[in-house]
C-alpha positions in Angstrom: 0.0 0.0 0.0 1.6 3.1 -1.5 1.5 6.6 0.9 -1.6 7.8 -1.2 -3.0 5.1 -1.1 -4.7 6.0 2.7 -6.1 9.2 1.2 -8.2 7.4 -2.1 -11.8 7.1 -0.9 -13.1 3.8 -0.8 -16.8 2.7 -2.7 -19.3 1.2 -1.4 -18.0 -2.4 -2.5 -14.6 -1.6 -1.3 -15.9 -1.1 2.3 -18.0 -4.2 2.7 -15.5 -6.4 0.9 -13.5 -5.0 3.6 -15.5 -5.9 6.1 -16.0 -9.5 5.4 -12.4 -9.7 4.8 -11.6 -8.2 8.2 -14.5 -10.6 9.9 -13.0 -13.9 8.4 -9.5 -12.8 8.9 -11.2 -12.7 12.4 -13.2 -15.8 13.0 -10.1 -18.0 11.0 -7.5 -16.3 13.5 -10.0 -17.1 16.5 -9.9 -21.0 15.0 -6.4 -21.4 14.9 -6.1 -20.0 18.5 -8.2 -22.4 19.8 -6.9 -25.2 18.0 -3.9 -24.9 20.2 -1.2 -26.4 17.8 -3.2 -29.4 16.3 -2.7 -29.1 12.7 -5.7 -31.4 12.0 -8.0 -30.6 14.6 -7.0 -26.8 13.8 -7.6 -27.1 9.6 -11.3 -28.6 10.3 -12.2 -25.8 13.1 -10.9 -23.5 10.7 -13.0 -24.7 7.8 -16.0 -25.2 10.3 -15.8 -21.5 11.2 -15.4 -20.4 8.1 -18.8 -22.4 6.8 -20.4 -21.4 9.6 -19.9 -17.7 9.1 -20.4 -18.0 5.6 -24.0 -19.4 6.0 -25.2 -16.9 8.6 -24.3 -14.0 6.6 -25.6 -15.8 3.4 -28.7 -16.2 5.2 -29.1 -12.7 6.6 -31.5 -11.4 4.0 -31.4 -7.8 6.0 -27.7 -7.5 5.3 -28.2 -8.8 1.2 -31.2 -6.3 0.7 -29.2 -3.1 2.4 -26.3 -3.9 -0.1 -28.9 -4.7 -3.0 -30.5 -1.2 -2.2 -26.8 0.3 -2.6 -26.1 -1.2 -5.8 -23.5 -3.9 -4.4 -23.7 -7.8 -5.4 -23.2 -8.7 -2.3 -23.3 -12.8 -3.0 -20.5 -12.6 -5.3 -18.3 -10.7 -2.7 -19.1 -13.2 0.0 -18.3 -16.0 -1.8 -14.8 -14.4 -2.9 -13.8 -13.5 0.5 -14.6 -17.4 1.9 -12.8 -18.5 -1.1 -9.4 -16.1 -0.2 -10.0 -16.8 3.7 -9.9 -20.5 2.4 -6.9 -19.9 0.8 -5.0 -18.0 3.1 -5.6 -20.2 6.1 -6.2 -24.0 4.7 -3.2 -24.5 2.3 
C-alpha cells in the first residue's frame, strides 16, 4: 500500500468487501487459537468457522437487501472473501 493510497476514498463495494475480509480474517484467527497447535483438529475448526460464518451472513437477508438497495452484489463478494480466507488459512 503506497502513501496515497490511505487518502483514495473507498466505494461502497470496497468497504464491505472489507469488512467480510476483516471478519473472516477474524473468525479464521479465533480457529487457529483455539486449535492450540493441532494441525488437523485446527484445519477442520478452521474450515468449520469459516462455513459457519459464511452461512449466517448468506442467510441474513437484511444485510443482502441493504447492499442490493446500494447497488452492491453482495453474493459474489461473499463467496470471494470465503474463497481467499480459504486460501489463506487452509493451504
Amino acid at each position: 500500500m503506497g502513501f496515497f493510497d490511505a487518502f483514495k476514498k473507498q466505494t461502497p463495494t470496497d468497504q464491505v468487501r472489507k469488512i467480510l475480509a476483516d471478519n473472516f480474517d477474524k473468525i479464521a484467527k479465533d480457529a487457529i487459537r483455539d486449535a492450540a497447535g493441532d494441525p488437523v483438529m485446527g484445519g477442520m475448526i478452521v474450515e468449520m468457522s469459516i462455513g459457519q460464518m459464511y452461512q449466517n451472513l448468506k442467510q441474513n437477508s437484511q444485510i443482502a437487501s441493504i447492499c442490493a438497495n446500494a447497488g452492491i452484489n453482495y453474493q459474489t463478494l461473499l463467496e470471494e472473501e470465503r474463497q481467499r480466507a480459504r486460501k489463506k488459512y487452509l493451504r
